[in-house]
C-alpha positions, -999 to +999 in steps of 0.1 A: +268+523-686+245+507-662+232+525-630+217+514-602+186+522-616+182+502-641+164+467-633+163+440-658+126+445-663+135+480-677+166+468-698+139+450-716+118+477-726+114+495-760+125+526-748+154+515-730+168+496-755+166+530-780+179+553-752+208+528-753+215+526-789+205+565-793+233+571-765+259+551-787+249+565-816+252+603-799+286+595-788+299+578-828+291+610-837+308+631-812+337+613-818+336+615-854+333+650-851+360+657-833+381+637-856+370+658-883+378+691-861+414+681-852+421+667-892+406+703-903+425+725-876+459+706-881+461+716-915+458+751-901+485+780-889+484+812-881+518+836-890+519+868-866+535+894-889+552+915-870+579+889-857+572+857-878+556+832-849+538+802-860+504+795-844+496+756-847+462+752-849+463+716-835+439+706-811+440+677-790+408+668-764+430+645-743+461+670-738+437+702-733+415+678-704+447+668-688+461+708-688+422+721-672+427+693-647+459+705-636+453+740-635+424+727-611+447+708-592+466+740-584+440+762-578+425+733-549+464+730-535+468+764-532+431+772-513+441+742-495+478+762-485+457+790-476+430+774-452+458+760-436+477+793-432+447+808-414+446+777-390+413+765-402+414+725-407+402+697-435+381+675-417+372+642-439 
């Protein structure tokens, strides 16, 4: 995770350093929390009464990002269709 930013004279500082190791330590424990999340929720389903469907509580972080990306995808191809449609152009 290095930016332009960052010079070797401030890689060497106290502070860096423990931004650094607070930033890995921050995302250890995102991660273990998530695992913990998707062990608790799998275990969990939800019956609807009235006609017997089975909710699956399973969450995945990777399958949800890739569906919101999609849906964003669409929603840019389809402003995109209608730009075009009322003869306005891209210009790069």
């Amino acid at each position: 995770m290095k930016t332009i930013n960052e010079t070797k004279k401030l890689q060497q500082t106290e502070p860096y350093k423990e931004l650094k190791e607070n930033l890995q330590s921050y995302y250890h424990v995102s991660i273990e929390k998530e695992n913990k999340q998707k062990s608790y929720l799998s275990g969990i389903s939800l019956i609807n009464k009235t006609n017997g469907e089975i909710f699956k509580m399973d969450y995945e972080f990777e399958k949800e990002h890739t569906k919101y990306n999609k849906v964003i995808e669409q929603k840019i191809n389809t402003i995109e269709q209608i730009a075009k449609s009322l003869g306005f152009t891209r210009s790069l």
